[in-house]
C-alpha positions in Angstrom: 0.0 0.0 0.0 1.2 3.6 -0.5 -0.1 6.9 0.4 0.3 10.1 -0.5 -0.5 12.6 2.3 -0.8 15.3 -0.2 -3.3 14.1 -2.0 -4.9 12.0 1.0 -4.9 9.1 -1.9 -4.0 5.5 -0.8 -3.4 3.1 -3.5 -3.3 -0.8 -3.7 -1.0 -2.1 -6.7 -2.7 -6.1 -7.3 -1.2 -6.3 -10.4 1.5 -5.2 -12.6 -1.1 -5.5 -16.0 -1.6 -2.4 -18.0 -4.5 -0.6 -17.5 -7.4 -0.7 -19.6 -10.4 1.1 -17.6 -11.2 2.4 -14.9 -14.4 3.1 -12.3 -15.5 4.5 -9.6 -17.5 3.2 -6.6 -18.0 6.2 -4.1 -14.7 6.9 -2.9 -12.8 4.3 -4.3 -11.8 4.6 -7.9 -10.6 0.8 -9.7 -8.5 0.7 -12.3 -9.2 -2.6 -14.7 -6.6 -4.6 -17.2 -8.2 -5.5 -20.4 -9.5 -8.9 -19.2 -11.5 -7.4 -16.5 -8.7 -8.1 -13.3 -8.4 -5.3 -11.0 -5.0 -3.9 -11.2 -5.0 -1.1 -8.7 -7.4 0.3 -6.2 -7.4 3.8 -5.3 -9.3 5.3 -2.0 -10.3 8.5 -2.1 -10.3 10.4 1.2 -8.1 7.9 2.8 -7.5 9.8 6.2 -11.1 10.1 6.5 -11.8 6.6 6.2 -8.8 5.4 9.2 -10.4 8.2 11.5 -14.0 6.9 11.1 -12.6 2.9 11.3 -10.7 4.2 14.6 -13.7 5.9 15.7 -16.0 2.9 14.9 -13.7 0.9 17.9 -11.7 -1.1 15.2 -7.7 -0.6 14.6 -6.8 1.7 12.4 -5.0 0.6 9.3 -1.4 2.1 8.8 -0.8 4.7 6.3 2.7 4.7 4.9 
């Protein structure tokens, strides 16, 4: 996982496939190969989304 403070973008690489598309699903934005595999994930927000999960009682994921 990386993230870019920045941007407040955190980013999954699952594969190392060229992209072909991409969409979006609320805050998280999924980039396709031309087959249809996901080949990176993208969330939107991403500082948002550890403070609620910390504030729901569950451990906050690492960014970093």
């Amino acid at each position: 996982m990386q993230y870019d403070a920045e941007t407040n973008i955190a980013m999954w690489e699952l594969s190392q496939e060229p992209i072909a598309s991409a969409r979006m699903f609320g805050k998280l934005i999924v980039h396709f190969s031309a087959g249809g595999t996901p080949v990176i994930i993208e969330m939107l927000d991403a500082s948002k989304f550890v403070s609620q999960t910390a504030k729901a009682g569950n451990p906050a994921p690492a960014l970093g």
